[in-house]
Structure formats: structure tokens, C-alpha cells
Backbone bond lengths (Angstrom), bond angles and torsions (degrees), N, CA, C in turn:
res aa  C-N    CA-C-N  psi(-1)  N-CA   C-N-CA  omega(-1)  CA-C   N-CA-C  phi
1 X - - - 1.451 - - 1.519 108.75 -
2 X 1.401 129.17 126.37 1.461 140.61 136.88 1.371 153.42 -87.44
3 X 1.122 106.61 116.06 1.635 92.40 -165.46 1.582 95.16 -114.39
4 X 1.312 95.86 149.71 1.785 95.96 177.29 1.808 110.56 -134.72
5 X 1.391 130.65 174.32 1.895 116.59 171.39 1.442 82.07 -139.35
6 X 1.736 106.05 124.07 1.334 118.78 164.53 1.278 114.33 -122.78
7 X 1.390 105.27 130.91 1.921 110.38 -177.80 1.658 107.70 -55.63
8 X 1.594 122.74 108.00 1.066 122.33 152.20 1.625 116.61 -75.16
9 X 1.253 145.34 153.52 1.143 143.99 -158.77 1.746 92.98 -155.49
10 X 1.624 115.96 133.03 1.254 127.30 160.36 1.504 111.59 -110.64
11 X 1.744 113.38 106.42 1.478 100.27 158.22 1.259 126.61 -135.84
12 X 1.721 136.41 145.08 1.190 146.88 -76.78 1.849 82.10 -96.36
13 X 1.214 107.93 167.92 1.455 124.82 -165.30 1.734 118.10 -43.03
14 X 0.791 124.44 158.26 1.586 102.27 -152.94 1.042 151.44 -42.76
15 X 1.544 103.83 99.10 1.590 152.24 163.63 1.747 125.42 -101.06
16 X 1.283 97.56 -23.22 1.455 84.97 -166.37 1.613 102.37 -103.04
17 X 1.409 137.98 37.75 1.110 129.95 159.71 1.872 80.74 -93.79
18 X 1.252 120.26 -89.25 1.744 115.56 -166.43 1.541 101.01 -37.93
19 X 0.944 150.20 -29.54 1.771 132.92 -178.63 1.253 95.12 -74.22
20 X 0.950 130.85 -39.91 1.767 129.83 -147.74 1.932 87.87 -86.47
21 X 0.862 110.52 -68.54 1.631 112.99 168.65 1.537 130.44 -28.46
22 X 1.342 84.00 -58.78 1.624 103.54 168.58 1.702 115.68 -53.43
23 X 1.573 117.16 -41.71 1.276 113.92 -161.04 1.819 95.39 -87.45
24 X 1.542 107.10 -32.95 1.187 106.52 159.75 2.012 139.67 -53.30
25 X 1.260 91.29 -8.62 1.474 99.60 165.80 1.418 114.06 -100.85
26 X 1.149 115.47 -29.21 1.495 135.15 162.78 1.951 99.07 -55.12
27 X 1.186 125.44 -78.61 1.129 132.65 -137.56 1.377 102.54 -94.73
28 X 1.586 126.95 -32.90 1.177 140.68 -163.66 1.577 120.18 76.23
29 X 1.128 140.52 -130.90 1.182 140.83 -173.99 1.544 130.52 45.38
30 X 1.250 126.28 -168.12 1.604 126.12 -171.77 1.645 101.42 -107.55
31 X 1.401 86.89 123.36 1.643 96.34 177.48 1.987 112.92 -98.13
32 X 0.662 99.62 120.35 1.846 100.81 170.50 1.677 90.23 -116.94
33 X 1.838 91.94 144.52 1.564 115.38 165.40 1.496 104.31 -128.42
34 X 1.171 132.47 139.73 1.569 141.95 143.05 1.310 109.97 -65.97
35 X 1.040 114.12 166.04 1.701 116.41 168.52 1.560 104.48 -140.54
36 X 1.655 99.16 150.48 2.177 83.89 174.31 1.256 99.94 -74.83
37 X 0.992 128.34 -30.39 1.983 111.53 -174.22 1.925 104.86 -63.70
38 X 1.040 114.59 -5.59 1.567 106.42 -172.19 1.818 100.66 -103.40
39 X 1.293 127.75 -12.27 1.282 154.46 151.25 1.472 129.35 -74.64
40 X 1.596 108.12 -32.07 1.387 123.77 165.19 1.756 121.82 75.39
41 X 1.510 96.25 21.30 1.244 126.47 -161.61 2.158 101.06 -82.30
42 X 1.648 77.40 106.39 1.591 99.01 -171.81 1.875 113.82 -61.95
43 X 1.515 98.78 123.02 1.712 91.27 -172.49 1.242 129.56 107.00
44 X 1.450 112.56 -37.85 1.521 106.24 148.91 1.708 133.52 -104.21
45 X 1.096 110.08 171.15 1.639 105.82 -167.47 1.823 97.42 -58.73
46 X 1.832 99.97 141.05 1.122 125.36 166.63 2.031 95.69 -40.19
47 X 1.757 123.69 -87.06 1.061 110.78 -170.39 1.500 130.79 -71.98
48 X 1.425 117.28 29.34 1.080 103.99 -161.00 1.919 95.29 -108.14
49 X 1.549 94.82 150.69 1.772 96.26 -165.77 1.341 107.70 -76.12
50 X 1.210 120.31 142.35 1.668 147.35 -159.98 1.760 94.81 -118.87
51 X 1.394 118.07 -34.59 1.694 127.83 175.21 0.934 113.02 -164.76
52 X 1.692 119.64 140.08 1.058 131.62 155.56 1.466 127.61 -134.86
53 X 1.615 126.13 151.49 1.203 121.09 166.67 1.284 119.64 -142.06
54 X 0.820 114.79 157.68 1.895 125.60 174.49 1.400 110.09 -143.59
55 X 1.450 90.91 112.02 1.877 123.52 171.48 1.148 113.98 -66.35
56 X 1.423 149.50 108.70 1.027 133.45 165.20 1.865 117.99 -128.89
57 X 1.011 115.81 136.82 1.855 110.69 -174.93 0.933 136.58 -16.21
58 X 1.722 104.15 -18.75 1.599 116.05 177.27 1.300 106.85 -111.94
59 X 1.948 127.75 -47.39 1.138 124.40 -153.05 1.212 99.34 -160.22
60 X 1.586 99.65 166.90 1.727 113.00 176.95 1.436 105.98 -102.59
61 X 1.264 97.62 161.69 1.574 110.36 157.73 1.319 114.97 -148.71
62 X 1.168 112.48 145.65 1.740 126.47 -178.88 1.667 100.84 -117.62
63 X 1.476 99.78 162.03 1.512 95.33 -179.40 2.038 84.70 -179.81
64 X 1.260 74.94 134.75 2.031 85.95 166.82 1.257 89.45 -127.30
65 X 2.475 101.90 -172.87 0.997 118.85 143.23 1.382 99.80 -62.61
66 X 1.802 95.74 170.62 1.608 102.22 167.33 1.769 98.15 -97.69
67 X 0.965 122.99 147.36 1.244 124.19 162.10 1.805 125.40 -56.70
68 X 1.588 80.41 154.15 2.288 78.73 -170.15 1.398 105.14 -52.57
69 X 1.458 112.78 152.79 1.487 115.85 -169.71 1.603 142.00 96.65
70 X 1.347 80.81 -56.80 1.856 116.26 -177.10 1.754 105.93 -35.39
71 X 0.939 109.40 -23.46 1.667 110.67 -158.74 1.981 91.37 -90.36
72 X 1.432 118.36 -45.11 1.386 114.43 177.43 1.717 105.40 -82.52
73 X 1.431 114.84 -30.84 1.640 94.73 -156.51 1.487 104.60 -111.07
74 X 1.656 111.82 32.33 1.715 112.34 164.10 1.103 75.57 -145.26
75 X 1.438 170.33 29.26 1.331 156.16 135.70 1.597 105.51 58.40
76 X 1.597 135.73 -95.46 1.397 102.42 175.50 1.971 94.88 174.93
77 X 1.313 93.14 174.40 1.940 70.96 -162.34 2.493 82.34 -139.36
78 X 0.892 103.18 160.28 1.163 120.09 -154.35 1.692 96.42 -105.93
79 X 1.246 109.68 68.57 1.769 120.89 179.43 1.681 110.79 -101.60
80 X 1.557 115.84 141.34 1.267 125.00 159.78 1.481 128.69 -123.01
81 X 1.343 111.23 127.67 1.345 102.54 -174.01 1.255 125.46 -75.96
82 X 1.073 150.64 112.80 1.033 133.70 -155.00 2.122 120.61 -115.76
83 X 0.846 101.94 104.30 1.731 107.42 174.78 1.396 114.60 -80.21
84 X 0.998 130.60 136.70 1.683 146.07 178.00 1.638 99.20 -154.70
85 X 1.823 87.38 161.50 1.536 102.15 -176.50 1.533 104.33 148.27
86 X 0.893 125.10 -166.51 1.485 140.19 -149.65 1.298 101.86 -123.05
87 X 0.765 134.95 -27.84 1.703 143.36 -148.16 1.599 103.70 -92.33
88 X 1.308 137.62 52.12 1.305 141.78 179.36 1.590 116.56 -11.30
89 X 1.774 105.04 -63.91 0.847 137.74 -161.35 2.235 107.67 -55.38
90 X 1.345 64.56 -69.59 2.047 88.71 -176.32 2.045 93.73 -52.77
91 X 1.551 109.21 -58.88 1.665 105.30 -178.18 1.266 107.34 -41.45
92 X 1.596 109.32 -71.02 1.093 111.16 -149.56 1.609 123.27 -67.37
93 X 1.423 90.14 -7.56 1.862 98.59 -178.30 1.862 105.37 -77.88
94 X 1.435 114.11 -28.66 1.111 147.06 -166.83 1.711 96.58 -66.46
95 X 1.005 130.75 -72.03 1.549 162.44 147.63 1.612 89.77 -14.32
96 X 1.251 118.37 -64.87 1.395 114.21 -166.12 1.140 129.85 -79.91
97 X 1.689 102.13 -19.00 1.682 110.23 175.31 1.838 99.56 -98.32
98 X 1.260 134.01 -14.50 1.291 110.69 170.08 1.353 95.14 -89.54
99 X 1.285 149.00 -13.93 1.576 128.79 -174.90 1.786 99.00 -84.56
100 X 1.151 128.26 -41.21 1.157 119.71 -158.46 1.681 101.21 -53.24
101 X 1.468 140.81 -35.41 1.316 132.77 159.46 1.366 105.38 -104.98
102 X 1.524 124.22 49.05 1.731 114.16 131.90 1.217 117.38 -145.71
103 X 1.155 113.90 -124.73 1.887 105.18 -156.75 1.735 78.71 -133.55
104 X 1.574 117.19 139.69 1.542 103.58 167.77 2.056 88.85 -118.74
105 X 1.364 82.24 153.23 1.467 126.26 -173.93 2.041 111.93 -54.95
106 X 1.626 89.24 -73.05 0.809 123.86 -175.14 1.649 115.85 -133.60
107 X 1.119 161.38 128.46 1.076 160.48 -53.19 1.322 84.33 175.49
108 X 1.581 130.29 137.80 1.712 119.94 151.26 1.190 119.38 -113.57
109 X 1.535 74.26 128.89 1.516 128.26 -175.06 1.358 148.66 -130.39
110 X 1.311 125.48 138.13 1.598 105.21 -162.05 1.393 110.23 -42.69
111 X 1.390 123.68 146.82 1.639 120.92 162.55 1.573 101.05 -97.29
112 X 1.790 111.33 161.82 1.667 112.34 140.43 1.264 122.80 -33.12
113 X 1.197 131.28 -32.44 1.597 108.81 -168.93 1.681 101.00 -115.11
114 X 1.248 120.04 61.36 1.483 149.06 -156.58 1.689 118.95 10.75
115 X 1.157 128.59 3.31 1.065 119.54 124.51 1.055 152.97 9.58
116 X 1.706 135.10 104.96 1.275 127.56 167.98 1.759 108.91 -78.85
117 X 1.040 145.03 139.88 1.518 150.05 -179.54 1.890 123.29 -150.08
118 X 1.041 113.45 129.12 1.321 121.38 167.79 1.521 120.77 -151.10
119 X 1.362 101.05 151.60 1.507 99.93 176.32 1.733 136.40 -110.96
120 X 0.891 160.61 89.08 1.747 150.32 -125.79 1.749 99.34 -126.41
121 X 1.130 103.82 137.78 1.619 99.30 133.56 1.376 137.39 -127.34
122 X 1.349 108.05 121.31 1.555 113.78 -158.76 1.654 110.65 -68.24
123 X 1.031 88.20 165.89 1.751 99.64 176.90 1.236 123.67 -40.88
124 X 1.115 132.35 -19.23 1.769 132.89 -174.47 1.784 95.40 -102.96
125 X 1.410 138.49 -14.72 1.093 142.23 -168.51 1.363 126.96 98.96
126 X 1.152 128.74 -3.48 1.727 135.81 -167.75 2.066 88.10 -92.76
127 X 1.322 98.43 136.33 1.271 119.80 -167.26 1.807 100.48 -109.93
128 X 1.316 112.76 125.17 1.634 115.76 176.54 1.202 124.58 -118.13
129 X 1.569 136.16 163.19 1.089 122.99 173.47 1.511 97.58 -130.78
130 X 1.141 115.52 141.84 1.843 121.31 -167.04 2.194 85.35 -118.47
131 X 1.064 112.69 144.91 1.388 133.05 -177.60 1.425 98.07 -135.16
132 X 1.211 147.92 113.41 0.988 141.52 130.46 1.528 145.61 -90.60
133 X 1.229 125.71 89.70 1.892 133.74 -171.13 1.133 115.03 -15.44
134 X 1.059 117.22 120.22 1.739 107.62 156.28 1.092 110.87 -53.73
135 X 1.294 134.96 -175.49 0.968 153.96 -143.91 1.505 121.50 -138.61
């Protein structure tokens, strides 16, 4: 038996082919998109994404459109993604290419509990927290 938790992400009607891309230049790895027109799915836009994922050495990510509505009638829930690890180098470059188009939180920086830590939210809106180990 396997169980795994992968960040699904909804953002607003087509957006998430350029976010999904975008984080993929950021993150690297193999991106696949579905589309509803390749599904044939009556009612929403031909290009608009129905699934997405991006593989990358460490982690997945999923991401659709959100469906019509979705933005008033689930209102919205207060999630952070969070990356940790050892790897200064690989984080912190990570940290710097999603902040350079968003707003960061918190700045990384050593913490009290020796720790490197910061917080951002990048340009599409998904908010992260990077931890990096001392050493």
C-alpha cells in the first residue's frame, strides 16, 4: 500500500496553463496539461485545463482551471506550501525566482531554532514557506 499528499491548486479560468509553466521554469521537471476540448467536456472552454501536473525530482504538482463559480461558492481556505531540505543552494534559488514576481512575507533568514526560513507569495497567489537546515 501507498499513500502519497500532492498540492492540487485551483486557479481562476484560464490561468493555469501560464502558472503551471511558469512554476515549471522555476522548478524544472515534465509538465503535462489536459484540456476540456481534448475530453470534449460540454460547457467549458475548449482550451481551458481540465488537469495538470508537473513532475519534478522532488515533488508533484497538480493544478486545473477552477470551475465557473468556484471563486464565490467555496470562498477559499488559507494553505501553504511548504519546501524544506538541506539543499541551500537549489531552495534558496527557488525562493528567489518565485519572489522576484511576488510579494515575500518574510524574508530568508536565519531563524532561532537555526534555521534558514522565509515566506513569499508568488505571482499566481499560492503562498510558501521554504525551511532550510542548518547544517
Amino acid at each position: 500500500m501507498s499513500l502519497s499528499l500532492i498540492a492540487y491548486a485551483n486557479f481562476p479560468s484560464g490561468t493555469t496553463g501560464e502558472a503551471m509553466a511558469y512554476y515549471q521554469g522555476v522548478f524544472g521537471g515534465k509538465l503535462e496539461i489536459s484540456t476540456f476540448g481534448e475530453f470534449g467536456m460540454e460547457g467549458m472552454p475548449a482550451d481551458g485545463v481540465m488537469h495538470s501536473q508537473l513532475i519534478t525530482d522532488h515533488f508533484t504538482l497538480m493544478a486545473s482551471d477552477a470551475m465557473p463559480g468556484a471563486e464565490t461558492s467555496w470562498g477559499g481556505t488559507r494553505i501553504y506550501l511548504a519546501l524544506m531540505g538541506d539543499d541551500a543552494q537549489t531552495l534558496g534559488g527557488w525562493f528567489d525566482a518565485l519572489a522576484a514576481d511576488g510579494s515575500v512575507g518574510m524574508p530568508l533568514e536565519k531563524q532561532v531554532w537555526g534555521d534558514t526560513y522565509g515566506i513569499l507569495k508568488d505571482k499566481y497567489g499560492l503562498e510558501w514557506m521554504f525551511n532550510i537546515s542548518a547544517s
